[in-house]
C-alpha positions in Angstrom: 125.3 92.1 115.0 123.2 93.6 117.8 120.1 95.4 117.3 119.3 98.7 119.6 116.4 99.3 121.7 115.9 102.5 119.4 116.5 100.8 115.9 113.7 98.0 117.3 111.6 101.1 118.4 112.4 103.1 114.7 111.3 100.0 112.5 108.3 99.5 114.5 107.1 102.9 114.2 107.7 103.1 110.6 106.2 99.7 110.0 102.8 101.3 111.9 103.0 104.6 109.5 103.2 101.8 106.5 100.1 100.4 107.5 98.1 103.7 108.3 99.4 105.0 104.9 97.9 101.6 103.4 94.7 101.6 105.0 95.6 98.3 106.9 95.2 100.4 110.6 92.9 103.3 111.5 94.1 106.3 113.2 94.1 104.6 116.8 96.1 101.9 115.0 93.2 99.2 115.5 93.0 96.6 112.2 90.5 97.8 109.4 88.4 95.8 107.5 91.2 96.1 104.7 93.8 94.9 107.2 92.3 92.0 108.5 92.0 90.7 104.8 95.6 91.8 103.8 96.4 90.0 107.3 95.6 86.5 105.4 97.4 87.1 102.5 101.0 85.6 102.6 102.3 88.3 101.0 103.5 92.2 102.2 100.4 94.8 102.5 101.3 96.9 99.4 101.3 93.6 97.0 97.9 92.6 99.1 96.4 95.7 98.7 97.1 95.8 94.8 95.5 91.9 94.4 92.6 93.0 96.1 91.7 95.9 94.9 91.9 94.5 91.3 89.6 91.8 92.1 87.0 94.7 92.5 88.1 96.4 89.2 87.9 93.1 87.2 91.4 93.0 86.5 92.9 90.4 88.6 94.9 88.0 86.4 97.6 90.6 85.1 98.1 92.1 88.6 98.1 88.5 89.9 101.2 88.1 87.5 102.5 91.3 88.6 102.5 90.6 92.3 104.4 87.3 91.6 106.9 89.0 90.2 107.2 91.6 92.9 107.2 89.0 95.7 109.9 86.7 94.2 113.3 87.1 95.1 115.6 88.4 92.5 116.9 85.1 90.4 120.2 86.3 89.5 121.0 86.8 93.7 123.3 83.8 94.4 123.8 82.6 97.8 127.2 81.2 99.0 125.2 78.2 99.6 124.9 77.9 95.9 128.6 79.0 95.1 130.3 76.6 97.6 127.9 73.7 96.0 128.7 74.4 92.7 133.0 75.0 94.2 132.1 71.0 95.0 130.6 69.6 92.1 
């Protein structure tokens, strides 16, 4: 599968109107103090946003659990890695 010019151009742009909406990039799409912690975080901006913002309201074991549920992959997904291992065994 190829990938366009355009779609390349597309996903950027909507990646950038992502981060503005988040707070992660100002209007003239420089980082923000926000974004240059959510930068450090291994984890996408809108989980990041939501760990650090409880940490402020004094909530941040629930939304810690939270966020490790959002960022795990869903564990009934099974790969054909898995199906041809299990064909073998």
């Amino acid at each position: 599968m190829t990938t366009s010019f355009y779609d390349v151009c597309t996903d950027t742009v909507i990646l950038i109107d992502c981060l503005c909406l988040q707070g992660a990039l100002d209007d003239e799409e420089r980082l923000t103090y926000l974004g240059s912690h959510l930068a450090r975080l291994p984890m996408d901006p809108q989980c990041g946003k939501m760990v650090l913002l409880s940490s402020v309201f004094s909530c941040l074991e629930p939304v810690l659990s939270v966020a490790a549920c959002l960022s795990f992959k869903d564990p009934y997904y099974i790969t054909l890695v898995s199906t041809r291992y299990n064909n073998i065994a």
